[in-house]
N, C-alpha and C positions, 0 to 999 in steps of 0.2 A: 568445455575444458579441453584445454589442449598435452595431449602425455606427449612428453618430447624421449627420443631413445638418445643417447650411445654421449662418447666423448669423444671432443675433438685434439687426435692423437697423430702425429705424424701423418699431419694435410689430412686427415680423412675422417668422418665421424665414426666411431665403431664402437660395436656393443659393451654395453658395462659390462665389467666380470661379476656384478652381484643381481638380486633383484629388486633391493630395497628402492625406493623412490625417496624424495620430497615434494612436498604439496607446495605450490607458489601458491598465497591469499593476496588478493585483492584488499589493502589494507581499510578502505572508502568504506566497501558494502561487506566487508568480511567473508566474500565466496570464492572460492579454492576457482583460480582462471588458467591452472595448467599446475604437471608434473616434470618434473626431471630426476635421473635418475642420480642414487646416493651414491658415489665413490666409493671405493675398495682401497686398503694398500695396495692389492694388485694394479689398480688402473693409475695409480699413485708411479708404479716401479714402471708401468708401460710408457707413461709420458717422462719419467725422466731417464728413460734410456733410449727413446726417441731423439730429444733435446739432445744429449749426449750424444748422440751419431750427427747431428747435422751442427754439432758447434765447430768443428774443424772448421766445415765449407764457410760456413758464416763469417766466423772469425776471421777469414781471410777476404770477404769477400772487402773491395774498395771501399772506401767510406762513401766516396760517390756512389756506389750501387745501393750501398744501404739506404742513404738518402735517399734515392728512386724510389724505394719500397717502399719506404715510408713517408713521403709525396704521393705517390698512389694511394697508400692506405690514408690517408686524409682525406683526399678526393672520394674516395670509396664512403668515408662517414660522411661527406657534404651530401651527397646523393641520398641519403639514406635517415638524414635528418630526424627528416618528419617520424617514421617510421622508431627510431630510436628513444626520440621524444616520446613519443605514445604509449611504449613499452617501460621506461622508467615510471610514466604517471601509473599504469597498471599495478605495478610491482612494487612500487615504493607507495604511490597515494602521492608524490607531489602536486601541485597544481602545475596544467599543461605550459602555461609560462613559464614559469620556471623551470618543466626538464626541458624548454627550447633555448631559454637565453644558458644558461646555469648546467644543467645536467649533459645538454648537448652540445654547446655552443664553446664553455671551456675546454670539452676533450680535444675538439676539432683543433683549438689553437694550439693547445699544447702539444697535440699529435704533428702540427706545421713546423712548431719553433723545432722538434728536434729532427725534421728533414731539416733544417736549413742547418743547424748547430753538425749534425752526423757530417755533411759538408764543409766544415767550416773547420770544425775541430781538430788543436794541434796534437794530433795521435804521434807526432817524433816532434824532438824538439831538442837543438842543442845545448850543452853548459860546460864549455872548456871544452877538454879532448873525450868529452862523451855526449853519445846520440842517449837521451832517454825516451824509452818506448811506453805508451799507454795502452794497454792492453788488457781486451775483454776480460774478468774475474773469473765469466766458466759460464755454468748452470744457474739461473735464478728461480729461485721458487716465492713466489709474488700470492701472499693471502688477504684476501683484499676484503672490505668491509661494505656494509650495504649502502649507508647515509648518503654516497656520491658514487655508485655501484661502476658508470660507467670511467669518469673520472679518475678514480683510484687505481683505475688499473691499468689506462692510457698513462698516470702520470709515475704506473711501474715498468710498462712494457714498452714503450716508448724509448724511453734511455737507454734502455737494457739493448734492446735491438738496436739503436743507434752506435751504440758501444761494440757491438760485434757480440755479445753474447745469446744465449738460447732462452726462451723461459717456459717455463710451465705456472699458468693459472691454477690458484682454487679459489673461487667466488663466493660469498659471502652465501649460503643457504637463503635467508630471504629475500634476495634480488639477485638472482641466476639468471633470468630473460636474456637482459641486454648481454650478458658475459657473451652469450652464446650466439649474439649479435654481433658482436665483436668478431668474436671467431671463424665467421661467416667473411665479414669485412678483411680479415687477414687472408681469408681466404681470396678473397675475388682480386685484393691487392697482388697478389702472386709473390708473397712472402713463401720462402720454398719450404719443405712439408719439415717437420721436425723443430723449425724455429720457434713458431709459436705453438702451446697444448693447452687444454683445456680440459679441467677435471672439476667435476661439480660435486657436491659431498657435502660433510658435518666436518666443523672445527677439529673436535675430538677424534676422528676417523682419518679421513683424506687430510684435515692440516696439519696432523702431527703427523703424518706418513713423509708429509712431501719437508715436514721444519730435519726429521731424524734423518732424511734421506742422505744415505753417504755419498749419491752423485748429484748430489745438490752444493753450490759452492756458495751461495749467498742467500740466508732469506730476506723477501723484504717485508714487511707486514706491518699493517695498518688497523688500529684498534684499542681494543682498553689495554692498560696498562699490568693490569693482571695476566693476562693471554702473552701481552709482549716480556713480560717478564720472564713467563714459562721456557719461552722462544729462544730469550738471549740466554736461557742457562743450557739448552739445549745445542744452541749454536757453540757454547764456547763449550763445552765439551765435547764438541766435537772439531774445534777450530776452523770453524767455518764463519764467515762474515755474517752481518746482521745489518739490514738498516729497518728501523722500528718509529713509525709513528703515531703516537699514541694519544693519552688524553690531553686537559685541558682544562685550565679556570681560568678563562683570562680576564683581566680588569680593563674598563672603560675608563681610565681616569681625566675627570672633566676639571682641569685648573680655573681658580675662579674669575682670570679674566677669559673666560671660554665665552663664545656665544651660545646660551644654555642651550636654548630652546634646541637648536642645531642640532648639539649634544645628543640629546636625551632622545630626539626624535631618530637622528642616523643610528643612534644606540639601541634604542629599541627596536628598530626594522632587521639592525644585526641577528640580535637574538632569536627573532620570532621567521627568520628566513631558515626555509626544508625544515617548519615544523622546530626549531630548536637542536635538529641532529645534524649539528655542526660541531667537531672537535675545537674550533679556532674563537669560536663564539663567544661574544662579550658578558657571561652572564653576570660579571659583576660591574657594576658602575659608582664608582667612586663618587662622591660629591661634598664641600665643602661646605662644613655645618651652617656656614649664612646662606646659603642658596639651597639646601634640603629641600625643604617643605617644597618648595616651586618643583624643584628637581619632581620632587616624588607626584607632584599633582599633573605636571606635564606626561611623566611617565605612563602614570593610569589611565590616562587620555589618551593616548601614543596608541597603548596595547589595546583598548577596545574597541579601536575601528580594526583592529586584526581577526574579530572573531568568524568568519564569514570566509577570508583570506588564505590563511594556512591549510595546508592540508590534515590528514592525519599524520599520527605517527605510525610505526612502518610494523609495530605488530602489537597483538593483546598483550605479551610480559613486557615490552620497551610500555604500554599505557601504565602498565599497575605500576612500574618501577619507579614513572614519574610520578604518578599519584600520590605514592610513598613518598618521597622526598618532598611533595607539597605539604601531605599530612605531619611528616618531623618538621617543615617548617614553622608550621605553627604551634605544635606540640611545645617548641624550643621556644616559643617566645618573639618570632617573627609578626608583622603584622601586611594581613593580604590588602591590596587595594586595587587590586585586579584578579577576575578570573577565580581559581581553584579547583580544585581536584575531582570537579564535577564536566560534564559537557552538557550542551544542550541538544546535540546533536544523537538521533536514536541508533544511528548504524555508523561503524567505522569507528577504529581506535583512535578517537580525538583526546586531548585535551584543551583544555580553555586555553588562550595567552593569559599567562600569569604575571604580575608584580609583587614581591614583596618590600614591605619598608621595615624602618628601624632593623636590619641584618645588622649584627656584629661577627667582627671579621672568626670568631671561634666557631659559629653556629655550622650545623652540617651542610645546610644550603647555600653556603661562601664558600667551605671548601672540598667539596666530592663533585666531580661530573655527573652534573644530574639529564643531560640529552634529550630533552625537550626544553617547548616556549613559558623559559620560567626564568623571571629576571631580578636578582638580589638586590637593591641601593642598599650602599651604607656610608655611615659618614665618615670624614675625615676631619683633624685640628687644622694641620699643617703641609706642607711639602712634604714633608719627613715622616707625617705620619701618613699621607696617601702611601709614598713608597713602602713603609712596613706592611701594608695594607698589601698594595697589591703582590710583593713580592713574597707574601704570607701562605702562600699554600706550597704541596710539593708539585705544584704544576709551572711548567713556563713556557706554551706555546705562542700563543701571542697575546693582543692590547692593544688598546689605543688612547692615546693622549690626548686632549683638548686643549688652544690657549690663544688668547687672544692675537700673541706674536708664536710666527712658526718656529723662532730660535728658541723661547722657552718651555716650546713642547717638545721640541729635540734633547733639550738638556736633559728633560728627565727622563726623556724614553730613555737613553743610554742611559739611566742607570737602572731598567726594569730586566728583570732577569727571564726571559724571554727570546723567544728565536725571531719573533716578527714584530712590528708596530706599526699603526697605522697613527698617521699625524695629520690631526684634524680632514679627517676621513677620507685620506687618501685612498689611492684608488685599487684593484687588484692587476697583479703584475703577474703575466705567468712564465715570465723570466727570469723572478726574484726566489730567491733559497727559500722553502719550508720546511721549516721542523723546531725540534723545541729543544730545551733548556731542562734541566732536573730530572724531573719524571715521566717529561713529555714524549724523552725518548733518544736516538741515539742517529745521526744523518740529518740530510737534507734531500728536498724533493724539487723538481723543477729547474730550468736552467740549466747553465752550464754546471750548477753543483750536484744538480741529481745528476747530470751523466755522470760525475765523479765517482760516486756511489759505485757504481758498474766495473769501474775501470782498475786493473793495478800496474804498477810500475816496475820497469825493469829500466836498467842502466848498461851499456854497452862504453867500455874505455878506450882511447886509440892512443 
């Protein structure tokens, strides 16, 4: 077991002000593989008055320079790959594929597109007899989640730094490794000291320290909707920005001139992909009452060449909390035909891949984020009744359409109330805007729209 010390504060690692810890577990074999230490408000007010001394320099510095650093700091993750891969599979329990292509492979791009965008981007821009200027927002405070530990926080720090502003990290408590990975990598990128911080902590301790901080000017934050809600009342009492990404129920809806099979099998690989801890994840899949039964037998099929596949989930209360929402699934009258709230597996907080059938769209297991591999069918009459269906919960992150022609899976994506759609299983874009619709949350991530996020505007008249 590895005790790791101190935060990284103004370029430098240095002692927590407390002496509490966090145990990292090995979610696989359930053996505690390293410590790090618990955040303080103190170490809270040391990184964001670090941040705050080096946002002048930064802010000015050329968007061309930014870009450098962050073209370095990409190079710096290529090199180091391997090494980052290995540490999300420790720390989260992925399979090593997937923190290579997935956990390490998207930060890498993401961290590229916005060297090339910090370049590119019209920071002045005329309209009549005024220059309008785009300019950094300040201090971000970026509380990031475990599910995509590395991920989530490239695709907050990233923009942030591209934009000219400063940030300071808190990392999710169960997957701190990579954070501190990262910080390392900012490190050797030669990002200059105070831009990026790093404070490892408890939600409740270090991430209400850094959401209250009054030299914090934006938080960004990724997670349940409960937490983000805390956030945004937090933030508006104090008139401070917010961008929030939260949960998630999104619907699979397969039109019935869909090629099923297609359907059901890309649908199922959705769901049951990092374990089911996916905010964006299809776990409902619509299907038209003449094609059900098939629907549902394909399905079950689908999921149980997954048992073997997936890894764990990422701790013992994320196991019991799905377990729970299998056991109300059936309690309510759902019926399983895959999986259940048992494993077969003796070590490591697994669950089975799950299917349920006959779901109606009221039952708990259609509409609560349940974050694990558990996937609801349910049926549909019409058109009309798919979209009640899927636009039926208070979530609207994303979805996806099926249809035999791509023009009539477009019609009705546009009318799903939703931030994203995938049509007939288009591909991932880490160019395109994420974020959601209703309850999902408030912004966009990625692209020229997440650096929006960072940025405010001034206007100059002549």
């Amino acid at each position: 077991m590895k005790a790791y010390d101190g935060m990284y504060i103004d370029g430098a690692w240095r002692p927590a002000a407390g002496p509490d810890v966090i145990e990292v577990v090995n979610p696989a074999d359930e053996q505690v593989i390293a410590t790090v230490p618990a955040g303080t408000v103190e170490d809270v007010d040391a990184a964001v008055r670090a941040a705050r001394t080096a946002l002048p320099a930064w802010a000015a510095t050329p968007p061309a320079g930014r870009a450098a650093r962050l073209a370095a700091l990409r190079d710096v993750l290529v090199a180091r790959q391997d090494e980052i891969a290995g540490t999300v599979t420790a720390e989260l329990g992925s399979p090593l594929k997937l923190s290579q292509a997935v956990h390490t492979g998207v930060p890498i791009a993401v961290t590229g597109s916005y060297a090339e965008l910090a370049a590119t981007y019209p920071f002045e821009e005329k309209t009549g007899n005024s220059t309008v200027l785009h300019e950094p927002v300040g201090v971000v405070g970026a509380i990031t989640p475990w599910n995509y530990p590395l991920h989530q926080i490239v695709a907050k720090t990233a923009p942030a730094l591209a934009a000219g502003c400063t940030v300071v990290v808190k990392p999710a408590e169960d997957t701190p490794l990579v954070a501190r990975l990262f910080a390392q990598a900012v490190h050797e990128a030669g990002i200059p000291a105070g831009v990026f911080n790093l404070v490892t902590g408890l939600g409740p301790v270090a991430g209400q320290a850094l959401a209250e901080h009054p030299g914090v000017d934006l938080v960004s934050f990724t997670g349940s909707t409960a937490v983000g809600r805390r956030i945004g009342a937090i933030a508006s009492g104090m008139v401070k920005r917010v961008a929030l990404e939260l949960g998630g129920k999104s619907a699979n809806v397969i039109l019935p001139s869909a090629d099923l099979a297609r359907a059901v099998n890309v649908g199922v690989a959705n769901v049951m992909s990092n374990s089911g801890q996916t905010c964006s994840a299809w776990t409902r899949m619509l299907v038209h009452r003449d094609r059900y039964d098939e629907a549902v037998e394909l399905a079950a099929a689908a999921a149980a060449k997954y048992g073997d596949r997936i890894g764990p989930l990422v701790s013992a209360g994320q196991r019991e909390r799905v377990r729970g929402y299998i056991e109300k699934g059936v309690a309510e009258g759902a019926r399983l035909v895959a999986g259940g709230p048992d494993s077969p597996h003796e070590k490591g907080y697994h669950v089975s891949p799950t299917v349920f059938a006959d779901v109606t769209p009221e039952m708990t297991i259609a509409q609560e984020e349940i974050f694990g591999p558990v996937l609801s069918i349910l049926r549909y009459d019409d058109e009309d009744d798919a979209l009640r269906i899927a636009n039926g919960t208070v979530y609207g992150l994303a979805g996806a359409v099926w249809a035999g022609d791509e023009a009539e899976a477009v019609a009705f994506a546009r009318r799903m109330e939703t931030g994203q759609v995938d049509i007939n299983g288009g591909r991932f874009n880490p160019l395109a805007p994420f974020g959601g619709y209703k309850q999902s949350g408030v912004g966009r991530e990625l692209g020229t729209h997440g650096l929006t996020e960072y940025l405010q505007t001034k206007s100059l008249q002549f």
